[in-house]
C-alpha positions as a printed Julia matrix, in Angstrom:
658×3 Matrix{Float64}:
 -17.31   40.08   20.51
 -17.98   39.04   23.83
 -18.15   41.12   26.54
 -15.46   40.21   28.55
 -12.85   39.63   25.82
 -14.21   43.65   24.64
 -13.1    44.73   28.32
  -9.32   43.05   27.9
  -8.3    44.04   24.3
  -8.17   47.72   26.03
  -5.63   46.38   28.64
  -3.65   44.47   25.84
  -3.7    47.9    23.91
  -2.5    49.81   26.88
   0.32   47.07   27.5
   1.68   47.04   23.44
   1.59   50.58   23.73
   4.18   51.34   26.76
   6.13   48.3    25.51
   6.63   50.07   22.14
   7.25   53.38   23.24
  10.09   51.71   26.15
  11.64   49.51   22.97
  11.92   53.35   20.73
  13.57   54.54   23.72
  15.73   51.51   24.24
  16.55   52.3    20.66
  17.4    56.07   20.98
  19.1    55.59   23.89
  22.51   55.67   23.64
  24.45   52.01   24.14
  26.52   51.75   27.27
  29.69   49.22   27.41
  30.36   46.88   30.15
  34.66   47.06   31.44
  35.79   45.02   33.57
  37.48   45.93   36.99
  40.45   45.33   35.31
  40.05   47.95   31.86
  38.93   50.51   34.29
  41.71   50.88   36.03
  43.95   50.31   32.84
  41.73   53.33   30.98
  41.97   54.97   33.97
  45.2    54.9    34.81
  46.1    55.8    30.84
  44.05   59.27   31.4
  41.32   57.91   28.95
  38.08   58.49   31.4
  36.59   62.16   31.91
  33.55   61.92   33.91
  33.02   58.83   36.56
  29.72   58.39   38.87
  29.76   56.28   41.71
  26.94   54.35   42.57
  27.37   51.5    45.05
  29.9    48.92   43.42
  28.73   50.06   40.08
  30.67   53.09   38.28
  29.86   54.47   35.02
  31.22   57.43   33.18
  32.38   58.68   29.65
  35.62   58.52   28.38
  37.46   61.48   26.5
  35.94   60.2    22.96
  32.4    60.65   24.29
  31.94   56.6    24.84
  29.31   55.73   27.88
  30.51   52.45   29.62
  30.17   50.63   33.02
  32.01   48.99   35.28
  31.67   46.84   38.64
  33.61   47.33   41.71
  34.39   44.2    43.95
  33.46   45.1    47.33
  36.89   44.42   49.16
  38.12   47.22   46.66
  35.24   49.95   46.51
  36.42   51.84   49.57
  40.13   51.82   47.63
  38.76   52.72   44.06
  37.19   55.21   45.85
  39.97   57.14   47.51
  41.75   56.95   44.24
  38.74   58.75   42.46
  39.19   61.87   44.23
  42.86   61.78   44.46
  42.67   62.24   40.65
  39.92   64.35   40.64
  42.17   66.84   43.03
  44.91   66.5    40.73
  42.99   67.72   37.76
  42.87   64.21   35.48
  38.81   64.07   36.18
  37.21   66.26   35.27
  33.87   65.33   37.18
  33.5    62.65   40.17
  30.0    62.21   41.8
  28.95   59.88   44.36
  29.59   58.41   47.7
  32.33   55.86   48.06
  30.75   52.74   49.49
  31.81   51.04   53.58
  33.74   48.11   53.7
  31.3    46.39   55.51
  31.86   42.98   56.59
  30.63   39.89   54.65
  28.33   38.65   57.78
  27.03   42.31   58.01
  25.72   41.9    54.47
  24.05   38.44   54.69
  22.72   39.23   58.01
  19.4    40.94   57.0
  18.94   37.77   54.84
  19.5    35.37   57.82
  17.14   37.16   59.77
  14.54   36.7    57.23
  15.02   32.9    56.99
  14.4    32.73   60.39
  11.19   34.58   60.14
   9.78   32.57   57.81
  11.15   29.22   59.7
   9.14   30.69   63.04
   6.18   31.74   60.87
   5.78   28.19   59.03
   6.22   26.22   62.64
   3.65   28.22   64.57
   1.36   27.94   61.7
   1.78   24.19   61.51
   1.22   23.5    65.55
  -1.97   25.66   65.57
  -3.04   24.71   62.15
  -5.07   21.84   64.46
  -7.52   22.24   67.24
  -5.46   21.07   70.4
  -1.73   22.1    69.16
  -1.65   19.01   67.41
   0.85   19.1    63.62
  -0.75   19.72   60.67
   0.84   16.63   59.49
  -0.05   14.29   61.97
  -4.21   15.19   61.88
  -4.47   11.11   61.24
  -3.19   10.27   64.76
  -5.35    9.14   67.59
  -6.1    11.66   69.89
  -6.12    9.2    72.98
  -4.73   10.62   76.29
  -3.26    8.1    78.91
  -4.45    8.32   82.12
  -1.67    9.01   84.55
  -1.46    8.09   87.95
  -0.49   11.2    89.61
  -2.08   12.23   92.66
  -5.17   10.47   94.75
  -6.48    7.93   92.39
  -9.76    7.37   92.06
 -10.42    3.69   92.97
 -13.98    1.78   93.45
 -14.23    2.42   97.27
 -14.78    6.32   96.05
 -17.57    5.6    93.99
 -21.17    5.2    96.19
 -23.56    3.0    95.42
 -23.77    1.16   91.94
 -22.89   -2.5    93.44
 -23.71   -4.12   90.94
 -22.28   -2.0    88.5
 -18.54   -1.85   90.47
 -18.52   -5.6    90.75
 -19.35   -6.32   86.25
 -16.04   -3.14   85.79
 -14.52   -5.47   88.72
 -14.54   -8.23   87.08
 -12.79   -7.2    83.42
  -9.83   -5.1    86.09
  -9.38   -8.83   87.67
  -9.57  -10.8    84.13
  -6.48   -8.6    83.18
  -4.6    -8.4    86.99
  -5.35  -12.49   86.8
  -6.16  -13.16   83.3
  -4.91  -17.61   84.12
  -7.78  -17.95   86.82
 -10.35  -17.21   83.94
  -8.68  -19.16   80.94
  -8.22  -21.89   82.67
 -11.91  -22.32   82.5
 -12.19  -21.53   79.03
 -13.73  -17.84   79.66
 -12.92  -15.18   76.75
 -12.22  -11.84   78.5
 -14.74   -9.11   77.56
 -14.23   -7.28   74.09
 -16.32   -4.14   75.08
 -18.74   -2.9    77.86
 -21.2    -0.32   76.81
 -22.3     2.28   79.94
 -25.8     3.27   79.48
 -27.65    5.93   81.68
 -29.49    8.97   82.04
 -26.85   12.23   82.43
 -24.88   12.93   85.46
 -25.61    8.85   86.86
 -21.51    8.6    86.84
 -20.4     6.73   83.83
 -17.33    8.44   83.22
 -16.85    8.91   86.94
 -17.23    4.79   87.3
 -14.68    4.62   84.34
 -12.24    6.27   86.36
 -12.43    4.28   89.23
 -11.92    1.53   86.64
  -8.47    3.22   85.38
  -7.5     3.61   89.18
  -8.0    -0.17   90.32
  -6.93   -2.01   86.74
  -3.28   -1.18   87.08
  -3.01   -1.43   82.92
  -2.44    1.66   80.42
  -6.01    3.39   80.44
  -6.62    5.58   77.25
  -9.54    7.86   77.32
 -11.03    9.64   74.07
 -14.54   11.29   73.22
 -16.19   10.1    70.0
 -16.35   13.79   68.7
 -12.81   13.19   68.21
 -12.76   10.92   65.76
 -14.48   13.37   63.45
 -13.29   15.75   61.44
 -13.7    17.7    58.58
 -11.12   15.69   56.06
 -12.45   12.64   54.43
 -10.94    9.71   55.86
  -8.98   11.0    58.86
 -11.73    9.68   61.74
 -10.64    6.32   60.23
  -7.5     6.72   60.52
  -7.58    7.81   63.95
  -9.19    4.08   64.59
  -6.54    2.9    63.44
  -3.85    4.61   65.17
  -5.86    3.97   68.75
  -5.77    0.21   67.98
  -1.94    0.15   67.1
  -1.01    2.15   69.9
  -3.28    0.05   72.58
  -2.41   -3.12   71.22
   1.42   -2.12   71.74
   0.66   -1.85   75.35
  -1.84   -4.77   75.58
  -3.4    -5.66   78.15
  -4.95   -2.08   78.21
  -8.38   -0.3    78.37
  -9.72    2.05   75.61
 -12.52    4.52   77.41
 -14.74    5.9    74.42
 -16.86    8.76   76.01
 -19.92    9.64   74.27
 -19.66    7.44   71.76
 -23.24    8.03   70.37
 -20.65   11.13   68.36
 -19.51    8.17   66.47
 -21.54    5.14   66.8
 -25.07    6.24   65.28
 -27.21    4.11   62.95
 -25.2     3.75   59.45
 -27.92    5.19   56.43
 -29.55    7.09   58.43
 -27.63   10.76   56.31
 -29.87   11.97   53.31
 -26.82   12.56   51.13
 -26.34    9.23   50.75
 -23.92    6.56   52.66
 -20.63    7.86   51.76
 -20.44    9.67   55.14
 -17.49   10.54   57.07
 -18.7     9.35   60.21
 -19.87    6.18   58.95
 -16.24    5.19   57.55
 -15.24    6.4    60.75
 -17.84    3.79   62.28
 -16.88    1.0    60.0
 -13.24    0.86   60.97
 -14.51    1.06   64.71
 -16.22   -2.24   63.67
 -13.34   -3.85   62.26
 -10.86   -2.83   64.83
 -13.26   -4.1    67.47
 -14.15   -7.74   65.9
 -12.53   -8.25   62.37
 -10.15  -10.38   60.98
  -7.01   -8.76   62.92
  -6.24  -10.08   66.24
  -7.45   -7.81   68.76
  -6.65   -9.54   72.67
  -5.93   -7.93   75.51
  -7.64   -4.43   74.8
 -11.03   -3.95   76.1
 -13.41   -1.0    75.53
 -15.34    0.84   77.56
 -17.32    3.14   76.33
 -20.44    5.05   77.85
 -23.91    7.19   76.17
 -27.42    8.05   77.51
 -28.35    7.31   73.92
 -28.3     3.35   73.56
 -31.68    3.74   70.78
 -29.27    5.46   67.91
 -26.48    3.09   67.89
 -25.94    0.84   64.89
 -27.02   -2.73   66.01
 -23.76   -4.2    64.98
 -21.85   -1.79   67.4
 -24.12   -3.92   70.4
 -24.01   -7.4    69.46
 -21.62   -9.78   71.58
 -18.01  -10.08   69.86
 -18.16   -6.34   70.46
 -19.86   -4.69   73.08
 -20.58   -8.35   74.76
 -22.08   -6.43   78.1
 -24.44   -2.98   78.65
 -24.09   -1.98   82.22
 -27.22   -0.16   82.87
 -26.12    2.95   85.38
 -29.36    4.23   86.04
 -30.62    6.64   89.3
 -29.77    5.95   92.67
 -32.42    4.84   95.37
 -32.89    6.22   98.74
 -29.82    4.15  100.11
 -27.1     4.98   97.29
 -27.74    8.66   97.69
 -27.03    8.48  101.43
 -24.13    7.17  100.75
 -23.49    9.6    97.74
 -24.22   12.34  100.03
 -21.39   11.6   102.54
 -19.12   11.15  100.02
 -19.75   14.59   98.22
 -19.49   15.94  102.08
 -16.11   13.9   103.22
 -13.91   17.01  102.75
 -16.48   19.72  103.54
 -17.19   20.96  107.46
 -20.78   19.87  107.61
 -22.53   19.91  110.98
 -23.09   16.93  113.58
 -26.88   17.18  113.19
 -26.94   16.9   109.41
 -29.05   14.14  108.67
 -28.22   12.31  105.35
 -31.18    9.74  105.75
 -33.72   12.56  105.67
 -31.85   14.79  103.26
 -31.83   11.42  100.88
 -35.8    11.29  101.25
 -35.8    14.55  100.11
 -34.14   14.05   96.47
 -35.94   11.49   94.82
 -35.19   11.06   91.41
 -31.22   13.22   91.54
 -28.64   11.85   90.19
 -25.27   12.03   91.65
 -24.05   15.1    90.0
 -27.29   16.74   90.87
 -26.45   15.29   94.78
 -22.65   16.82   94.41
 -24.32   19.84   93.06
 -26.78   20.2    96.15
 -23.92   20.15   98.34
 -21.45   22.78   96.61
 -24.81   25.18   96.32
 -24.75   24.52  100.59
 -21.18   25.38  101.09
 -21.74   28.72   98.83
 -24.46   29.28  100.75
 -22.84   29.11  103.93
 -20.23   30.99  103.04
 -22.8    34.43  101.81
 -23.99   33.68  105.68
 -20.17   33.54  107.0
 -20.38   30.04  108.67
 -18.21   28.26  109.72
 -19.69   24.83  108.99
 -22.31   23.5   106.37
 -26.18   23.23  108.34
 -28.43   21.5   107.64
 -30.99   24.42  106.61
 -28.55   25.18  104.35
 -28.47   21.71  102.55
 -32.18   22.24  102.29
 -32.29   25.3   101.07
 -29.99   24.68   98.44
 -31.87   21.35   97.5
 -34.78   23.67   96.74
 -33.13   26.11   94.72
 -31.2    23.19   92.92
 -35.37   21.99   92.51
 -36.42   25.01   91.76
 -34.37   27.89   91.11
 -33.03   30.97   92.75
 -34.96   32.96   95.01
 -36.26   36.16   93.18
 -37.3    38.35   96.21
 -36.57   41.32   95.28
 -39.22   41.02   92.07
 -42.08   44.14   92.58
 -45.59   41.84   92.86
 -48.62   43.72   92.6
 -51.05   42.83   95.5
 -53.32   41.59   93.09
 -51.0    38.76   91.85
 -50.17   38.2    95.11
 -53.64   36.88   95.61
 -53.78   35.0    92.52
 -50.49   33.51   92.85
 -51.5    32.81   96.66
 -54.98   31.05   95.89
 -53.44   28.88   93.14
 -50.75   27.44   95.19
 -53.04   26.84   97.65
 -55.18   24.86   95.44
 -52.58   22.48   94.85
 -51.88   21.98   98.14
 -55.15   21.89   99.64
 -55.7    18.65   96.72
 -52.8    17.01   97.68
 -53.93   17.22  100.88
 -57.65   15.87  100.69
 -56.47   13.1    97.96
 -55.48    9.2    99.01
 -52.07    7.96   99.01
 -50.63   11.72   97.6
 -47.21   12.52   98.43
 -46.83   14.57  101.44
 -46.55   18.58  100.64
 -42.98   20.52  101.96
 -42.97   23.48  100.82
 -45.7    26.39   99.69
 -44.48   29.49   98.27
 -45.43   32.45   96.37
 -42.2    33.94   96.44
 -41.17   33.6    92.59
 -38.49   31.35   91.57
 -36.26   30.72   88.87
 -39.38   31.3    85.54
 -42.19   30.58   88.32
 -44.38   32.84   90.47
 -44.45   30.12   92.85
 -44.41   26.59   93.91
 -45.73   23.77   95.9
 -43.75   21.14   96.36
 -43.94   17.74   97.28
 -41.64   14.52   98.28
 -42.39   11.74   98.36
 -41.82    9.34  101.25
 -40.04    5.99   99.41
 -38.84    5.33   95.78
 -40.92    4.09   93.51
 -40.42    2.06   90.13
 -43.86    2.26   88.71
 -46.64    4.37   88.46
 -50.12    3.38   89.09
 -53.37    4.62   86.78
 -54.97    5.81   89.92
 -51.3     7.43   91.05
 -51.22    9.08   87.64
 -55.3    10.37   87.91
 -54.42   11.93   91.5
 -51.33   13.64   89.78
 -53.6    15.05   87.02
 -56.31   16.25   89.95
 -53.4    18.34   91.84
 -52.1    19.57   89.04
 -55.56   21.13   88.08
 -56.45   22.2    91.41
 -54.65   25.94   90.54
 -56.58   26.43   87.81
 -59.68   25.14   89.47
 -58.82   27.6    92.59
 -58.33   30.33   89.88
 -61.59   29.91   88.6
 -63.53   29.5    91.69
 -61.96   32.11   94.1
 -61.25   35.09   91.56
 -63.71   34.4    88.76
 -61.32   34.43   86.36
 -58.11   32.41   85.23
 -54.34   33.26   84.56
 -51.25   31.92   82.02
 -49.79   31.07   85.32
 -51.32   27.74   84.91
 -49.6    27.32   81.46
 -47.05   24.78   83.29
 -49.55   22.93   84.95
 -51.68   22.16   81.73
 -48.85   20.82   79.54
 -47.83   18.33   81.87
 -51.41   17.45   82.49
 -51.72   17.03   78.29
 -48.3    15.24   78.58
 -49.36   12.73   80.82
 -53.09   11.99   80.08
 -51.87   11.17   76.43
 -48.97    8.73   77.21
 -52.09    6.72   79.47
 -53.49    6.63   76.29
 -51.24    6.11   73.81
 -48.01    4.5    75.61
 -49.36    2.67   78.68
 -53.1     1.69   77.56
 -55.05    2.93   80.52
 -57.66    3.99   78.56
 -60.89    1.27   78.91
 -62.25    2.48   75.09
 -59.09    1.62   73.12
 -58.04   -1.84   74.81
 -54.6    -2.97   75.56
 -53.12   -1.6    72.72
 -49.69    1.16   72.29
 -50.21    3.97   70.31
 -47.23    5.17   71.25
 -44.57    6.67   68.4
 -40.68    7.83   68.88
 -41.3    10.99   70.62
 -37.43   12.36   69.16
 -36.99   12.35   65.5
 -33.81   10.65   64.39
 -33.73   12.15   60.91
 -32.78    9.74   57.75
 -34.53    6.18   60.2
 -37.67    8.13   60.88
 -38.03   11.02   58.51
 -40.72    8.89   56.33
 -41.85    7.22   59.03
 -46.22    7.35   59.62
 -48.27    6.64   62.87
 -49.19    2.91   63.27
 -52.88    4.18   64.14
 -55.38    5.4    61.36
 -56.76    8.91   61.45
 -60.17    6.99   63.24
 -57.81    5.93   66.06
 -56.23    9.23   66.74
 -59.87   10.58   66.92
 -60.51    8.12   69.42
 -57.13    8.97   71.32
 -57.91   12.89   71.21
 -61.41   11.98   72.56
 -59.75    9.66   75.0
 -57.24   12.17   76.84
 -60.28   14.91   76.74
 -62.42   12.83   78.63
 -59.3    11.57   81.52
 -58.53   15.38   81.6
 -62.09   16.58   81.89
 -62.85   14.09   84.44
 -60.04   15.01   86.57
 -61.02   18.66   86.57
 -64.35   17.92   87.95
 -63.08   16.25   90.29
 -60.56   18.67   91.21
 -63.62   21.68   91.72
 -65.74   19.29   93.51
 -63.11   18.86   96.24
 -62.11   22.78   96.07
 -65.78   23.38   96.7
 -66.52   21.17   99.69
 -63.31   22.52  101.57
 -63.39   26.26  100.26
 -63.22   27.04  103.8
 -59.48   25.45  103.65
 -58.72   27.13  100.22
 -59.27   30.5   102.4
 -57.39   29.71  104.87
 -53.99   28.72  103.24
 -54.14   31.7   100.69
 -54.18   33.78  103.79
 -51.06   32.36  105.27
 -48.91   32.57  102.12
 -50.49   35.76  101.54
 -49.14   36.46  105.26
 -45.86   34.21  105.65
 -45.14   33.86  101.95
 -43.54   30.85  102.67
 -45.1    27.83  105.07
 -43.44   24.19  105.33
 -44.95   21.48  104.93
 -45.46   21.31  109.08
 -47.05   24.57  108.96
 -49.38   23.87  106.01
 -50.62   20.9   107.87
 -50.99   22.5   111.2
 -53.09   25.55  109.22
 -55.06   22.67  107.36
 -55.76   20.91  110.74
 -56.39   23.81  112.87
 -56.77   27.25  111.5
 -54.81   29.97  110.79
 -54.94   31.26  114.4
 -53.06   27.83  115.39
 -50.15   28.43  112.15
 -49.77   32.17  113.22
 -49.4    30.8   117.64
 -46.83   28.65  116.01
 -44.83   31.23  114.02
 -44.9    33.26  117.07
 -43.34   30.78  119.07
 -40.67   29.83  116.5
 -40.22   33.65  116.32
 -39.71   34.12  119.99
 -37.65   30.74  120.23
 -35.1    32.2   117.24
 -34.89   35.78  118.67
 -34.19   33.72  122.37
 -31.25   32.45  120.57
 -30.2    35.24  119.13
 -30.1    36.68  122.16
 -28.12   33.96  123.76
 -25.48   33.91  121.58
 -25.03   37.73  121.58
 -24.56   37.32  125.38
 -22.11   34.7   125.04
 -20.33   36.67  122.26
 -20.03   39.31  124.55
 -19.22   37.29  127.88
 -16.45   36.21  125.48
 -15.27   39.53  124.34
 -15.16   40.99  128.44
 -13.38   37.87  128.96
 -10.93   38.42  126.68
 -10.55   42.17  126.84
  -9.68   41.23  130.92
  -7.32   38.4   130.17
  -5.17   41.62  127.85
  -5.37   43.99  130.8
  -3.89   41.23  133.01
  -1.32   40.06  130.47
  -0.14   43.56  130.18
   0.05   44.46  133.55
   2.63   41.38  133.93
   4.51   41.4   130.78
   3.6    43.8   128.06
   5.81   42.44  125.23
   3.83   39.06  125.69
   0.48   40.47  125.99
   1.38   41.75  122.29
   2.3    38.4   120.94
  -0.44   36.39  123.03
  -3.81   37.63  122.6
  -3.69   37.83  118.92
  -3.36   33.88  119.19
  -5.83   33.74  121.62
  -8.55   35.79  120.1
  -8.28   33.53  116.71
């Protein structure tokens, strides 16, 4: 016998045991018999019963000959049955009454506990179907399109709020007129638009641009993210396709914004269980809805990722998404102009000037820009003024750069030094190279995960980078190390920054942009992300000789660059020696101070200081003066106030003094 079926027979032996000994008591147990309302009053009545219990609406007793029986008491007659009960039992015909007589409660008094209990469980099985679904949607409608229309309530965003992107504004301007006009463009046979794909880097405004598009088309605008197509029941992110599509096309001519749609849109076989996948019916339906047999006019999607490499090549090709706007990072001009947007409803200061603050973000994108200028207005506010600086843009450009400020951090002296001499190093290269961007900033003061920083900015956009541009890069970024090594005799992980991107960058001359003169004009270059399922087989295009010849490549472009890197350290040690001492000294220097130390001496840098020291504390003193002139002025106007009219004084200088 198996060892389970062992382990029950003692249950079923326990079971047949109590049923056997409560059918033997069944049997020994004497038989009761059931009156009706009716026979117990007629036995009663005829002196027949002895003994009666009450027990609710149920009464049972023995009559005279010993018989056991029951009987059942209507309610509207159980408080009347029970008054006669002890009227006979007073007289002497019973011998024995025991019980309470039941209340004559009313009928909705006895149902009510029962209604209350439907309406538990009614409450109960509503909240769990609204919160059975993310987003309080019904349990039974998970196969609806999660969509929301855009609304026009409030300040609208429209094209003349969005800086920059010309280009950009006048392709999304274009599909708004095709539907505001749609007879100016048929007329010449032109087919509106199916789809426009958004492609750029994060934070370059796609959904922001999208926006402006709801604001100035005039048409229902639905919005949705791809991640809400998917879900964890087979076959509902189709479904939701095909709700979108019924609903848009009801209020055609419309616009259908699909954020991140890389969620959705992704390369089909590219899961290792196979190509039954979820997403990809979801995907497929997409495809149909988009450019199938059904007729599709007058909705157009938009639909924006920073991913453009994973989507399935039939999501891009015309019929579908017929255009890709490229949103990419604004020059020098657009983030002027982004700038003074960000600051239209902000106090900034008349001497704020957005040309030179533009110069001094290369490469941000506008929500880096709108970033810059909330970290200002925070920062004005921790210094209680009134109106945004300009030193406080700048400062807050740096920490946006480079992190918070960590001045309070304990730095031993020697750290100091080495921190001190390796910054300097940098900036003394960047200095003494050609055609180097122009240093801003030195620190040593640590910020955000670095002991210190040297920054530079460059003085115009550029599109390209050079091989020479790209060898000076690799020099600067070795000169810590090289100061390090020369200075102290010994070197640091504080350089551990500095060497990956020089590694980073001396292999993609190599491999990716063919600067090397030993390997030709050839790419080595291989998908630097993983997309697992298209490339997790995939094998270098380059033999194991090649990447030999690559390794031996990027030592000899790294190498070289460190020589030259101690050569020029070595010639101008006198320099090296001279900037440590000022950040050892100052801490920080700007990039006018650095220069005037490099030009001059340290003698010059500390006259300067000074001067700027004196200059400040003149100020300071200035406007504590006026502050005060202000105050006595003030203080005199009360006195005089309240000599003529005391009750106004009161109710006057409060005003005044704001």
């Amino acid at each position: 016998m198996k060892k389970g079926l062992k382990g029950a027979s003692i249950y079923i032996v326990i079971f047949l045991g109590i049923l056997l000994l409560v059918t033997m008591s069944g049997i020994n147990a004497q038989k009761s018999v059931d009156y009706s309302y009716d026979v117990f009053i007629e036995k009663l009545e005829g002196n027949e019963i002895s003994e009666v219990q009450i027990d609710g609406n149920t009464i049972s007793g023995k009559l005279n000959d010993g018989t056991v029986f029951t009987s059942y008491v209507p309610t509207m007659l159980a408080l009347k049955t029970g008054e006669m009960l002890l009227d006979l039992k007073e007289s002497g015909q019973l011998m024995k009454v025991t019980g309470i007589p039941p209340a004559n409660t009313p009928f909705i008094l006895e149902i009510l506990p029962t209604i209350i209990m439907v309406l538990l469980l009614v409450v109960f099985w509503f909240v769990f179907m609204q919160n059975s679904q993310g987003g309080g949607s019904k349990v039974m409608s998970f196969g609806k399109s999660k969509a929301k229309i855009v609304k026009e309530t409030g300040k609208k965003i429209t094209f003349s709020d969005v800086a920059g992107l010309k280009e950009e504004k006048e392709e999304m301007q274009e599909i708004v007129d095709f539907l505001k006009h749609p007879r100016r463009y048929l007329a010449l046979g032109a087919r509106i638009p199916k789809g426009i794909l958004m492609v750029g880097p994060p934070g370059t405004g796609k959904t922001y641009l999208s926006r402006a598009c709801a604001g100035e088309a005039g048409v229902p605008f639905y919005t949705i993210s791809g991640s809400d197509f998917v879900e964890m029941f087979v076959g509902v992110g189709a479904s939701r396709v095909r709700d979108l599509f019924e609903e848009a096309k009801k209020n055609a001519p419309c616009i259908v914004f699909i954020d991140e749609i890389d969620a959705v849109g992704r390369k089909r076989g590219a899961g290792l269980g196979g190509g039954h996948d979820e997403r990809e019916q979801t995907l497929n339906q997409l495809l149909v809805e988009m450019d199938g047999f059904s007729d599709n006019e007058g909705v157009i999607i938009i639909a924006a990722t920073n991913r453009p490499d994973i989507l399935d090549p039939a999501l891009l090709r015309p019929g579908r998404f017929d255009r890709q706007v490229m949103v990419g990072v604004p020059d020098v001009r657009e983030r002027e102009q982004i700038l003074k947007v960000h600051a239209r409803n902000k106090p900034v200061a008349e001497d704020v000037d957005y040309a030179k603050l533009a110069q001094s973000t290369p490469g941000f994108t506008p929500a880096d820009l709108e970033n810059v200028m909330n970290e200002a207005a925070l920062l004005s506010a921790r210094k209680s003024d009134r109106i945004i600086r300009m030193e406080s843009i700048k400062d807050s450009i740096i920490k946006v750069i480079a992190g918070v400020e960590k001045k309070s951090r304990m730095v031993s002296e020697k750290e100091r030094k080495l921190t001190a001499y390796h910054e300097a190093g940098h900036a003394v290269i960047a200095q003494l190279l050609p055609e180097t961007d122009p240093v801003h900033q030195v620190t040593i003061i640590p910020r955000g995960r670095a002991g210190g920083f040297t920054m530079q900015l460059p003085e115009e956009d550029r599109s390209y980078a050079t091989k020479k541009g790209m060898e000076r890069e690799l020099i600067i970024l070795l000169g810590g190390r090289v100061a390090e090594s020369l200075v102290l005799g010994d070197i640091s992980t504080g350089a551990q920054n500095d060497l990956s991107r020089v590694t980073k960058i001396a292999r993609s001359m190599v491999t990716k942009y063919a600067m090397s003169d030993n390997l030709g004009s050839m790419s080595y270059d291989t998908e630097d992300e993983v997309f697992l399922g298209r490339d997790f087989t995939s094998m270098k295009n380059y033999s194991e000789h090649v990447a030999a010849e690559i390794d031996r490549e990027v030592r000899n472009i790294v190498d070289t660059a460190y020589d030259k890197a101690k050569n020029l350290l070595d010639e101008h040690l006198d320099k090296l020696h001279v900037i440590a001492s000022a950040l050892l000294k100052y801490e920080t220097i700007s990039g006018e101070e650095f220069k005037l130390a490099f030009d001059e001496g340290m003698d010059a840098l500390a006259e300067k200081v000074e001067t700027e020291k004196a200059k400040i504390e003149e100020e300071r003193k200035l406007t504590k003066a006026q502050e005060e002139a202000e105050r006595l002025e003030m203080e005199r106007m009360k006195e005089a106030l309240k000599a003529e009219n005391p009750e106004a004084s009161e109710e006057i200088a409060p005003e005044k003094e704001s």
